[in-house]
Biopython code that builds the backbone (N, CA, C, O; Angstrom):
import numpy as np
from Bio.PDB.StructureBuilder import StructureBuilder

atoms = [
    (1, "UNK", "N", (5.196, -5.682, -7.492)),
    (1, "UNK", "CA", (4.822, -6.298, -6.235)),
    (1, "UNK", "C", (3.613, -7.205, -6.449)),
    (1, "UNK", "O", (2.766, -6.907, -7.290)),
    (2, "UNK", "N", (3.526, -8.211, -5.767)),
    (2, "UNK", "CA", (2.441, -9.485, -5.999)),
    (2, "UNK", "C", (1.197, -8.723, -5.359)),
    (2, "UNK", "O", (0.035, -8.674, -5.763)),
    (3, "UNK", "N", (1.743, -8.188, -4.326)),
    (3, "UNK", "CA", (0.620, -7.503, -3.668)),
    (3, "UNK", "C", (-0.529, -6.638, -4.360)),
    (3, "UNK", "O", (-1.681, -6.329, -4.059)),
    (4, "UNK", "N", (0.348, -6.391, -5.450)),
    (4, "UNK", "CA", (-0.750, -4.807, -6.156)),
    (4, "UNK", "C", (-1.160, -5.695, -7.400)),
    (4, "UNK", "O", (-2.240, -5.303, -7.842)),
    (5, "UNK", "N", (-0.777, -6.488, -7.922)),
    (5, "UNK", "CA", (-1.481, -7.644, -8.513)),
    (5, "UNK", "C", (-2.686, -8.516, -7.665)),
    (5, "UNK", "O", (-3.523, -9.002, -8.427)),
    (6, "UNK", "N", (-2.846, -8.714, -6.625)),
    (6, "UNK", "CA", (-3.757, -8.919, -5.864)),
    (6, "UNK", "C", (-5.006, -7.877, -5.944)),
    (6, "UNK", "O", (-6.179, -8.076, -6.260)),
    (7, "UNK", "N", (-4.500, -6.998, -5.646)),
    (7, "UNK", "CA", (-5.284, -5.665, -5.200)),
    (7, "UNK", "C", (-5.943, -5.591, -6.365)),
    (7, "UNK", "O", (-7.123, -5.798, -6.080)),
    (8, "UNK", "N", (-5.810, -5.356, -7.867)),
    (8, "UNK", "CA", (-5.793, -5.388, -8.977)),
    (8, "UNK", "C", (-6.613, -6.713, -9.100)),
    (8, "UNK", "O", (-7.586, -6.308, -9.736)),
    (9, "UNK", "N", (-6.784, -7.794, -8.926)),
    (9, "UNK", "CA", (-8.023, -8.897, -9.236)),
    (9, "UNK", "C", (-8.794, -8.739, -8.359)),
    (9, "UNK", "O", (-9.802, -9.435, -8.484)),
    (10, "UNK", "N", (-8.756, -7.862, -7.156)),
    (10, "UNK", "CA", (-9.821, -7.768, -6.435)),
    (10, "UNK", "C", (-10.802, -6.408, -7.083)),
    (10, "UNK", "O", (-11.953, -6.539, -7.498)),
    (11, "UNK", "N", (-10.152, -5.327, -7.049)),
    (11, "UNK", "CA", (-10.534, -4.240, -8.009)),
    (11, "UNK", "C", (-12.019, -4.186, -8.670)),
    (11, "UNK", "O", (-12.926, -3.373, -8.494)),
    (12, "UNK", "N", (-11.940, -5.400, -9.536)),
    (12, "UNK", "CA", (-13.381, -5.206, -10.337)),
    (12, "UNK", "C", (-14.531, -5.369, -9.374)),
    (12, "UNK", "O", (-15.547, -4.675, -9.383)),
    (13, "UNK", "N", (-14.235, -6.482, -8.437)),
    (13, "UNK", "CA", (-15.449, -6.882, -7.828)),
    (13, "UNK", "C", (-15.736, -5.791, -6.614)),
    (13, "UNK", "O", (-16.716, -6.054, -5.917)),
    (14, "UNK", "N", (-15.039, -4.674, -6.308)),
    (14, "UNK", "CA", (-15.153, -3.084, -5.961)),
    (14, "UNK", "C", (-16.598, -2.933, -6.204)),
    (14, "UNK", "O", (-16.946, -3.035, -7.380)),
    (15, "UNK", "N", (-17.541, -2.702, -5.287)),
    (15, "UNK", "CA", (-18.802, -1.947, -5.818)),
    (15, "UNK", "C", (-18.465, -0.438, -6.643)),
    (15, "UNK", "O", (-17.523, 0.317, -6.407)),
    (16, "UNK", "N", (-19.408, -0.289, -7.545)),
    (16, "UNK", "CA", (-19.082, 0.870, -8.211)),
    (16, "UNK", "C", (-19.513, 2.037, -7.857)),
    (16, "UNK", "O", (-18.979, 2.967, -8.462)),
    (17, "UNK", "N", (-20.499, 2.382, -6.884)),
    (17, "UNK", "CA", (-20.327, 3.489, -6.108)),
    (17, "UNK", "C", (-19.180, 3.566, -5.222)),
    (17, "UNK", "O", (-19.337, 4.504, -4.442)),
    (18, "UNK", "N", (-17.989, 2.892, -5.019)),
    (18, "UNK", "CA", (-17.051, 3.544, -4.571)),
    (18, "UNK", "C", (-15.786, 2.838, -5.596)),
    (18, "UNK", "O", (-14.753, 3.303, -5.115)),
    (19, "UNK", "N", (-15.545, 2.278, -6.329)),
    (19, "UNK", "CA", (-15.217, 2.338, -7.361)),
    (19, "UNK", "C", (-14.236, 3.794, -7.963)),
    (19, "UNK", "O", (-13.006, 3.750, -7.972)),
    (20, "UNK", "N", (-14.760, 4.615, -8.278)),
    (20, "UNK", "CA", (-13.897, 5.676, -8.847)),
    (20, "UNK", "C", (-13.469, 6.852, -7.732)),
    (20, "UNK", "O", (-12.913, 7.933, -7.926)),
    (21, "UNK", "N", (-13.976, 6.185, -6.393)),
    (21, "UNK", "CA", (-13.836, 7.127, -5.420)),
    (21, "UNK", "C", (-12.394, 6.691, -4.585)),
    (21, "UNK", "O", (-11.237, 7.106, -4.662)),
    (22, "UNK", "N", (-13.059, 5.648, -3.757)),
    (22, "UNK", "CA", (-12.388, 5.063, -2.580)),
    (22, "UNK", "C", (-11.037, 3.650, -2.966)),
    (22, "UNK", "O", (-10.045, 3.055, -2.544)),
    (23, "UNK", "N", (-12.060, 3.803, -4.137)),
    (23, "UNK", "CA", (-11.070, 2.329, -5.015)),
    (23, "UNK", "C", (-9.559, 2.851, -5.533)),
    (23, "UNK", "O", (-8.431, 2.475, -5.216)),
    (24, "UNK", "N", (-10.135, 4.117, -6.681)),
    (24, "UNK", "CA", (-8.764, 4.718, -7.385)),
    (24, "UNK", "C", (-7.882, 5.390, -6.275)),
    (24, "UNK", "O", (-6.715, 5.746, -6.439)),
    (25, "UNK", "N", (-8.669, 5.520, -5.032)),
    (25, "UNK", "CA", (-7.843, 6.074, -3.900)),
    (25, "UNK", "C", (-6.439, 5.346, -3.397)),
    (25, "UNK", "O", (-5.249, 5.658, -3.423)),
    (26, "UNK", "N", (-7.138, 4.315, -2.968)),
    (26, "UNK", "CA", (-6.503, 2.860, -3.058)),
    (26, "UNK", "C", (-5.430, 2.508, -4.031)),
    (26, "UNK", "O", (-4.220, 2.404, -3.829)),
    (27, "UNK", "N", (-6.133, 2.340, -5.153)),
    (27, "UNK", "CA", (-5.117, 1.814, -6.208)),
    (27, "UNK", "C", (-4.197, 3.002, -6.294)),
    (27, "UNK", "O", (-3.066, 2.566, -6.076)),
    (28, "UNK", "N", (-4.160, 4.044, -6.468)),
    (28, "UNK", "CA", (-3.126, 5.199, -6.221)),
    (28, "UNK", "C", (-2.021, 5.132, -5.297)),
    (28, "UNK", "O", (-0.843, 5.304, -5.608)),
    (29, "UNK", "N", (-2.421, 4.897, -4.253)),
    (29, "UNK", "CA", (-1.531, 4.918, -3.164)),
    (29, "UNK", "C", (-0.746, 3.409, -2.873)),
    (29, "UNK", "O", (0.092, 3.244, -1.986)),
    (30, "UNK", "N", (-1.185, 2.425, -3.766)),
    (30, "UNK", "CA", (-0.350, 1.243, -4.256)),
    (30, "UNK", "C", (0.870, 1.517, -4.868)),
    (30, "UNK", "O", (1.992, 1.044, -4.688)),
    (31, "UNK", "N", (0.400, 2.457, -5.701)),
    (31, "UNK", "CA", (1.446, 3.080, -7.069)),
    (31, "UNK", "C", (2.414, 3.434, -6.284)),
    (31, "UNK", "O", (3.445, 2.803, -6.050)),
    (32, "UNK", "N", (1.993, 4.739, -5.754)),
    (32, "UNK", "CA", (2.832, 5.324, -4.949)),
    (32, "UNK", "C", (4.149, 4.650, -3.684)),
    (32, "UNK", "O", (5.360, 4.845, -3.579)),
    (33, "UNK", "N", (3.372, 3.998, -3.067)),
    (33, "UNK", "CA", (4.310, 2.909, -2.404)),
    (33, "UNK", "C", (5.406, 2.332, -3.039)),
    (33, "UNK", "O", (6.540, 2.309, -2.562)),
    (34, "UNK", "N", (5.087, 1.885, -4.068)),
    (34, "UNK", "CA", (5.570, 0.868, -5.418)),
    (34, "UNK", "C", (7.167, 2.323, -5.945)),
    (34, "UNK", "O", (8.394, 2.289, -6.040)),
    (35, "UNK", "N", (6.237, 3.193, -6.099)),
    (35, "UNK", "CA", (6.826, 4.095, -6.760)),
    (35, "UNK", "C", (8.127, 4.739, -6.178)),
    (35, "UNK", "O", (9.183, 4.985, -6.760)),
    (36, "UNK", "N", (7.730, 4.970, -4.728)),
    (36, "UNK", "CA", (8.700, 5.349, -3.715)),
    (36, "UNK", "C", (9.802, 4.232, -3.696)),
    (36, "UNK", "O", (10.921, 4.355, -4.194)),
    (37, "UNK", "N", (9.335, 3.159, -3.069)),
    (37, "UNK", "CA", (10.259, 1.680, -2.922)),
    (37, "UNK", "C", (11.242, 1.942, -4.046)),
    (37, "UNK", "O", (12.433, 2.198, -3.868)),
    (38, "UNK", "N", (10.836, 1.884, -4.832)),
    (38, "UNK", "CA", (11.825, 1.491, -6.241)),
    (38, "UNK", "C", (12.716, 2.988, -6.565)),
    (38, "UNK", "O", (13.715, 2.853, -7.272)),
    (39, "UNK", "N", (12.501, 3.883, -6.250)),
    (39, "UNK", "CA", (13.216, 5.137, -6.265)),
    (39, "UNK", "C", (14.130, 4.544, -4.917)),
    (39, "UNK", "O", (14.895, 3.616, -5.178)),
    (40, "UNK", "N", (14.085, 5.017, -3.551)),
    (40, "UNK", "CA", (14.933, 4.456, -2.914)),
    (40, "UNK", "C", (15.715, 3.252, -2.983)),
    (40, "UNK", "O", (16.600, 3.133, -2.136)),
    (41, "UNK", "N", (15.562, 2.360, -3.809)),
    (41, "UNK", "CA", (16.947, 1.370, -3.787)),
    (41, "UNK", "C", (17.226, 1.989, -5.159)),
    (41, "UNK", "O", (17.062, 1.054, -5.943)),
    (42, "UNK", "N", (17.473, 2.790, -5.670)),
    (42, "UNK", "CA", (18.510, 3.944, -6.581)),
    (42, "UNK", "C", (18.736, 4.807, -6.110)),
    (42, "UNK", "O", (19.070, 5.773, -6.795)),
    (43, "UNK", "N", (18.675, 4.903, -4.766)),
    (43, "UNK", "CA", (18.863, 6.670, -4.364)),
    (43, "UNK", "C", (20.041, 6.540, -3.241)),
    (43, "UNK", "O", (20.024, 5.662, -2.378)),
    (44, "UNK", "N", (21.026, 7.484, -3.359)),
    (44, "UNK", "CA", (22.132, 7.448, -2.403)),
    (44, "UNK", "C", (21.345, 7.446, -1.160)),
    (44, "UNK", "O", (20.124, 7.598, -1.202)),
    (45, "UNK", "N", (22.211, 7.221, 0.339)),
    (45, "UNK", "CA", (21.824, 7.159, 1.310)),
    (45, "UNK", "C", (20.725, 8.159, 2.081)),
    (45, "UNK", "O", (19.766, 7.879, 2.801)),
    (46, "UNK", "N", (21.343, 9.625, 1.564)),
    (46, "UNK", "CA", (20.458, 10.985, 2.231)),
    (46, "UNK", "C", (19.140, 10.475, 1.975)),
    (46, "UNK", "O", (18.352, 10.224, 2.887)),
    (47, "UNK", "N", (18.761, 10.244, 0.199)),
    (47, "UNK", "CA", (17.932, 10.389, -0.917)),
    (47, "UNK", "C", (17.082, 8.935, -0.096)),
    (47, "UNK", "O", (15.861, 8.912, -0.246)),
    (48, "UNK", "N", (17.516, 8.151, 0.468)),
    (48, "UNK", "CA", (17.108, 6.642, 0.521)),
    (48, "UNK", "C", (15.864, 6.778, 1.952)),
    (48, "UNK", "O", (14.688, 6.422, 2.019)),
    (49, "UNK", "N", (16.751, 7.434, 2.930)),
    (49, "UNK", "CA", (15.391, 7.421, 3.876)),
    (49, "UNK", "C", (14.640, 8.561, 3.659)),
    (49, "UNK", "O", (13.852, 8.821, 4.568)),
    (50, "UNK", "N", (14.666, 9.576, 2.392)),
    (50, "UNK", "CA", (13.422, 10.551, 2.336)),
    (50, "UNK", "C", (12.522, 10.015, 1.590)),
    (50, "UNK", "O", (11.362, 10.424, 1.634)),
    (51, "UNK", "N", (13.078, 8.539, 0.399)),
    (51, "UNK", "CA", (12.109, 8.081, 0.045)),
    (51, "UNK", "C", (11.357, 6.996, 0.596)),
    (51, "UNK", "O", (10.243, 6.636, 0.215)),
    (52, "UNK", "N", (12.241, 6.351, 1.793)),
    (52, "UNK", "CA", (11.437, 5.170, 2.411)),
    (52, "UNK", "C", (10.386, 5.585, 3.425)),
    (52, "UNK", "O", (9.362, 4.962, 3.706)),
    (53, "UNK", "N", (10.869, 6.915, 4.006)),
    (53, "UNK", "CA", (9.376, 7.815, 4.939)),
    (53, "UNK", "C", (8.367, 7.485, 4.319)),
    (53, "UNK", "O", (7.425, 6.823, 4.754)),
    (54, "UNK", "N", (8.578, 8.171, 2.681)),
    (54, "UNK", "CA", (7.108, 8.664, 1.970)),
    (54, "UNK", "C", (6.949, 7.917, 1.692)),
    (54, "UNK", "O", (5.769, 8.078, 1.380)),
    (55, "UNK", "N", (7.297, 6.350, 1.318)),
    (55, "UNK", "CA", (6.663, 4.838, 1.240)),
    (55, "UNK", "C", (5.653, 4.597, 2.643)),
    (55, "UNK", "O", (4.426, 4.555, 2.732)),
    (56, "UNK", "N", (6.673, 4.468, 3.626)),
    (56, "UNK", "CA", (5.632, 4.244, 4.903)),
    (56, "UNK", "C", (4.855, 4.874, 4.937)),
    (56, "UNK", "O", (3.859, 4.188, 5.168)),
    (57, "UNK", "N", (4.472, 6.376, 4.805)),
    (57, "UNK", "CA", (3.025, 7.138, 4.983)),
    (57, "UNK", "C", (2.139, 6.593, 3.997)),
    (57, "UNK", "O", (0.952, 6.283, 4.105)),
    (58, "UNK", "N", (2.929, 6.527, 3.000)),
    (58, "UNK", "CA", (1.917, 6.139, 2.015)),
    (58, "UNK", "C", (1.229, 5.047, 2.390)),
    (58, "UNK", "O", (0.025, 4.864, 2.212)),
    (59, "UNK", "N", (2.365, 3.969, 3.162)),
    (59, "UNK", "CA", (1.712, 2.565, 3.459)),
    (59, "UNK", "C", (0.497, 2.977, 4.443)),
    (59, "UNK", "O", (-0.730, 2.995, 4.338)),
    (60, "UNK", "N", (1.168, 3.208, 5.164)),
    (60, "UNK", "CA", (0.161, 3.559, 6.431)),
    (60, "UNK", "C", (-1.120, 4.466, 6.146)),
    (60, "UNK", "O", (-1.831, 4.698, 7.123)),
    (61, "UNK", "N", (-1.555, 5.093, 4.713)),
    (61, "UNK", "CA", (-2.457, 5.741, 4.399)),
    (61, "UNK", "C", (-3.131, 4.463, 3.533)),
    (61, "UNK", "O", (-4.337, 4.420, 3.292)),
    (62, "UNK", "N", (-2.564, 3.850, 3.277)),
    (62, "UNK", "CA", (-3.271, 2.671, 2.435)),
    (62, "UNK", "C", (-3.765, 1.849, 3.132)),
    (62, "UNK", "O", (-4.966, 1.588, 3.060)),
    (63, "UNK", "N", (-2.841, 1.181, 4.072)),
    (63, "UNK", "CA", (-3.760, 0.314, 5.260)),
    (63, "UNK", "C", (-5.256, 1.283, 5.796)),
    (63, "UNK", "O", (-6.317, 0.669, 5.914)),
    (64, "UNK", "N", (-5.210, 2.578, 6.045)),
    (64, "UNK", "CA", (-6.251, 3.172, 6.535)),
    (64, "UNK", "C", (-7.390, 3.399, 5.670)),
    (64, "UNK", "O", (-8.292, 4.063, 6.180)),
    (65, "UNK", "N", (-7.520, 3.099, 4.766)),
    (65, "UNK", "CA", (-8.738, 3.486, 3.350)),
    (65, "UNK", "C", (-9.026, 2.041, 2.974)),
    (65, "UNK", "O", (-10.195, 1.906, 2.611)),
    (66, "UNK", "N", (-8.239, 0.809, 2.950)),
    (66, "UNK", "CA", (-8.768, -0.343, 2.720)),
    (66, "UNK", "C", (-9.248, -0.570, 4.195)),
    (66, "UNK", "O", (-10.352, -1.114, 4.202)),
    (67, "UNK", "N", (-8.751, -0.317, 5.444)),
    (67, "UNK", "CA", (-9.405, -0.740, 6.563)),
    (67, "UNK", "C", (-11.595, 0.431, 6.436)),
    (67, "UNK", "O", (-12.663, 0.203, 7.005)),
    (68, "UNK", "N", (-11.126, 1.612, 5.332)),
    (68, "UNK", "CA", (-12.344, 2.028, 5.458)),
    (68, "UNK", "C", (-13.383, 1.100, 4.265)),
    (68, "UNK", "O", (-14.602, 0.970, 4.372)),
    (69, "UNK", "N", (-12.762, 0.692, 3.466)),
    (69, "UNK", "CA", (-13.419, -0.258, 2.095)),
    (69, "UNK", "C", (-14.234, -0.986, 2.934)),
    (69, "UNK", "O", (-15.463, -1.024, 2.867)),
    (70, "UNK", "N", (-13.161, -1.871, 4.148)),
    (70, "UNK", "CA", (-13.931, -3.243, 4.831)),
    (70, "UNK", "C", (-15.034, -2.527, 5.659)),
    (70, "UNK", "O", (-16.216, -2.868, 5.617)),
    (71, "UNK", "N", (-14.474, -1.339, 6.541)),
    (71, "UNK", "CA", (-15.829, -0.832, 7.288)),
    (71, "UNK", "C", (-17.322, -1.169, 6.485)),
    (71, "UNK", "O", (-18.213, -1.903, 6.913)),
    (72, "UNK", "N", (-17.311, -0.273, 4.971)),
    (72, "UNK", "CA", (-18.351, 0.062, 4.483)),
    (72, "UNK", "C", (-18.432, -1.031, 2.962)),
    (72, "UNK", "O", (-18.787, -0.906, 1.790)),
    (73, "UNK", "N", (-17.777, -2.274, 3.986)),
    (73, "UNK", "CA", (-18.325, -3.526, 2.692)),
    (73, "UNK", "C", (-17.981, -3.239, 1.287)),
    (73, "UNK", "O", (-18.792, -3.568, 0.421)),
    (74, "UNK", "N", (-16.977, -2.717, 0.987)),
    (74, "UNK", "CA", (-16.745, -2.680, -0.414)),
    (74, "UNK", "C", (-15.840, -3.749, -0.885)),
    (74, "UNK", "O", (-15.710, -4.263, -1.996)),
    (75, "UNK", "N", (-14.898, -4.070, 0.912)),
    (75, "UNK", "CA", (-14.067, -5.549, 0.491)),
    (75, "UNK", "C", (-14.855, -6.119, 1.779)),
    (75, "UNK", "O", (-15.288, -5.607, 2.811)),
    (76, "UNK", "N", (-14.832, -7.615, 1.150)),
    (76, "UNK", "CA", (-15.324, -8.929, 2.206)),
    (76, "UNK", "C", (-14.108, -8.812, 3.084)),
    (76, "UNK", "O", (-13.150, -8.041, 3.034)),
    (77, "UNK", "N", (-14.398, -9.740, 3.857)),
    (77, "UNK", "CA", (-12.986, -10.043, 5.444)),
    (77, "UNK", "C", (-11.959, -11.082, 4.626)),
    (77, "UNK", "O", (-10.784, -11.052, 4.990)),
    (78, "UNK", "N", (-12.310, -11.969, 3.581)),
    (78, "UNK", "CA", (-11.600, -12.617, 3.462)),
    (78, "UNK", "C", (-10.415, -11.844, 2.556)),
    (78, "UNK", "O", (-9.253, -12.237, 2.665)),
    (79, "UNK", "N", (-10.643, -11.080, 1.938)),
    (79, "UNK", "CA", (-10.131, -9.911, 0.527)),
    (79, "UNK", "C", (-9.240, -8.903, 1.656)),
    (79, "UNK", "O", (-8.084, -8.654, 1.315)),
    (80, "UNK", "N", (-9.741, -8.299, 3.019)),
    (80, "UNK", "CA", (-9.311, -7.381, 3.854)),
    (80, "UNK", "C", (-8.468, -8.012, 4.564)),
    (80, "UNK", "O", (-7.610, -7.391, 5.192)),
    (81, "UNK", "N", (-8.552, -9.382, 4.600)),
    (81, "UNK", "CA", (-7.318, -10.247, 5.695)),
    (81, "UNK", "C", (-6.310, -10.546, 4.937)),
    (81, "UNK", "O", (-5.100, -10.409, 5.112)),
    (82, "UNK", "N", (-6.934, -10.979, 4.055)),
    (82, "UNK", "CA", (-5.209, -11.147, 2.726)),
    (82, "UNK", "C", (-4.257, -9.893, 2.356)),
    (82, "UNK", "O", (-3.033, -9.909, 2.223)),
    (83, "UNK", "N", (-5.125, -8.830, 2.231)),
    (83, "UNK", "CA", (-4.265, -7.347, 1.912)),
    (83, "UNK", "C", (-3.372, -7.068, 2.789)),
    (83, "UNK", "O", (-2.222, -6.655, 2.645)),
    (84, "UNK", "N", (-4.411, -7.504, 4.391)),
    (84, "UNK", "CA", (-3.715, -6.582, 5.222)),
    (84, "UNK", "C", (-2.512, -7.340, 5.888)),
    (84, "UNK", "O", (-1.696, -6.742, 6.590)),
    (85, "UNK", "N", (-2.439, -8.752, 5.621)),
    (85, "UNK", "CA", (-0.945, -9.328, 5.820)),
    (85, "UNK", "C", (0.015, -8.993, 5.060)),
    (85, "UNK", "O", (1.136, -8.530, 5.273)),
    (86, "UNK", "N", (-0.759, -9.384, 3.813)),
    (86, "UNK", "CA", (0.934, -8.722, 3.018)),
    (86, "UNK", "C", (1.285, -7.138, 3.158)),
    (86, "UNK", "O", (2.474, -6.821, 3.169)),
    (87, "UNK", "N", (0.522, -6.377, 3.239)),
    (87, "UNK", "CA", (0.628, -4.986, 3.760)),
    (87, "UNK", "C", (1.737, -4.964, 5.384)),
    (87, "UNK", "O", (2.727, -4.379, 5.822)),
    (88, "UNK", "N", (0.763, -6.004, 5.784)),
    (88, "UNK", "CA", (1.919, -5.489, 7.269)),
    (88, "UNK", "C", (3.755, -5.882, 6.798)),
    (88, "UNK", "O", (4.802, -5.257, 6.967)),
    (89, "UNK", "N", (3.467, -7.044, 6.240)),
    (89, "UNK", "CA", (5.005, -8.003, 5.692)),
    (89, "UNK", "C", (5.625, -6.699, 5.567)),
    (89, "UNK", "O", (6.492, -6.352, 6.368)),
    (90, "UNK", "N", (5.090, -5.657, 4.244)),
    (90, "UNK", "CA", (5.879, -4.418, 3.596)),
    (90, "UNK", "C", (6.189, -3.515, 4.358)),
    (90, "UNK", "O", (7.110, -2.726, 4.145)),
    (91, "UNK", "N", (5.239, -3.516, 5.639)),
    (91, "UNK", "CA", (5.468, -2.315, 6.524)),
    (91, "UNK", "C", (6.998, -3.066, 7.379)),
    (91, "UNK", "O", (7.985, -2.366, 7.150)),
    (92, "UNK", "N", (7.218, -3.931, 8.000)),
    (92, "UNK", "CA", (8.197, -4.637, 8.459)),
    (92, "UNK", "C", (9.218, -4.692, 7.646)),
    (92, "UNK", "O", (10.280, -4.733, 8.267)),
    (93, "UNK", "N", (9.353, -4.713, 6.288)),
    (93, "UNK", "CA", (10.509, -4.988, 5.443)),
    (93, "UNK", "C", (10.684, -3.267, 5.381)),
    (93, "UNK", "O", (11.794, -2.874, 5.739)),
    (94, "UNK", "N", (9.981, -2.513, 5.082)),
    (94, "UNK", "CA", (10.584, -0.939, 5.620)),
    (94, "UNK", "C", (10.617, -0.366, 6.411)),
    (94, "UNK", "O", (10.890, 0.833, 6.337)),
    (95, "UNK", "N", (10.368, -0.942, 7.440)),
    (95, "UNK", "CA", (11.219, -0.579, 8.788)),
    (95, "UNK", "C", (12.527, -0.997, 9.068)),
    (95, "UNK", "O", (13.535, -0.300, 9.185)),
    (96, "UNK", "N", (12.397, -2.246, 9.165)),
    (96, "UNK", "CA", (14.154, -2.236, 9.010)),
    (96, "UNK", "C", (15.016, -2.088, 7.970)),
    (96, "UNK", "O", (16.188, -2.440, 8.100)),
    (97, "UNK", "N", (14.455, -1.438, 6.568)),
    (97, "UNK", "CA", (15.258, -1.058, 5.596)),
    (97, "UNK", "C", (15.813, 0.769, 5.920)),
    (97, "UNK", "O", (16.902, 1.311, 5.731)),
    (98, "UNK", "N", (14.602, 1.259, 6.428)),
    (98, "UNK", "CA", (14.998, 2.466, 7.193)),
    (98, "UNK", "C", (15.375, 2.427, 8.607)),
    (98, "UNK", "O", (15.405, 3.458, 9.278)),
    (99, "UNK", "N", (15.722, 1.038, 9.181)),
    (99, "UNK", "CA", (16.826, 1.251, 10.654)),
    (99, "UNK", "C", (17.964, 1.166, 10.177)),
    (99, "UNK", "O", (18.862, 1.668, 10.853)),
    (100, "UNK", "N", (18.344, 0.497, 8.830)),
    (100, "UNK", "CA", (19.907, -0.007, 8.356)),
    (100, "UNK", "C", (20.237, 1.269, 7.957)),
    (100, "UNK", "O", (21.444, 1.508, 7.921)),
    (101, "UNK", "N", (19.381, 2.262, 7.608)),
    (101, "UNK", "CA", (20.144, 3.605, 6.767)),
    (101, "UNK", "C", (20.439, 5.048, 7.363)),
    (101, "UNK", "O", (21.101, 6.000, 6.948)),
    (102, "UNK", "N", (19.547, 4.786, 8.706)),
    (102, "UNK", "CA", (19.641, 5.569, 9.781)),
    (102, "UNK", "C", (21.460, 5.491, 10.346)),
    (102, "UNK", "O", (21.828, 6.130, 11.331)),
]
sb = StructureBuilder()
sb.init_structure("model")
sb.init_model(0)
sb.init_chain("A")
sb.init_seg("    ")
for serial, (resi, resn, name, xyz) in enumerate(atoms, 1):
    if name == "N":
        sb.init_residue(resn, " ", resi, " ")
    sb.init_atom(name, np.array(xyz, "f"), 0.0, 1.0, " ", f" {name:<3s}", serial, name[0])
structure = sb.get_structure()
């Protein structure tokens, strides 16, 4: 995803008191998203919306920890406005990937 390549050049410039905290939090739950997505388009139908749920939470736990980065200035507005579009794009492309399978 372009997105977690983004996330990933923003990364360094992470202050390093939250850095191994709030950052690897972050970058984790990229993975995970990433990780889920790509399991569900291999997974029969049952298998497909138990993995597109645990994508969306995940999403929706990721939007909530970068919305805490920007609270406490670890990302600028311009770094927090770019994430959080393409973030929403993904949340919209799995929603209706989990209305088609419903």
């Amino acid at each position: 995803m372009a997105i977690y390549k983004l996330w990933h050049d923003f990364f360094p410039d992470f202050p390093k008191d939250s850095r191994q905290t709030l950052g690897q939090k972050i970058d984790g739950l990229f993975l995970e998203v990433i990780e889920n997505i790509i399991k569900a388009g291999y997974s029969d139908k049952a298998e497909k919306e138990i993995f597109l749920k645990r994508a969306s939470v995940k999403l929706d736990l990721l939007k909530f920890f970068l919305q805490v980065s920007w609270e406490i200035k670890a990302l600028d507005n311009k770094k927090y406005i770019n994430l959080s579009e393409k973030l929403n794009e993904v949340g919209k492309m799995l929603g209706g990937w989990l209305r088609s399978v419903k």
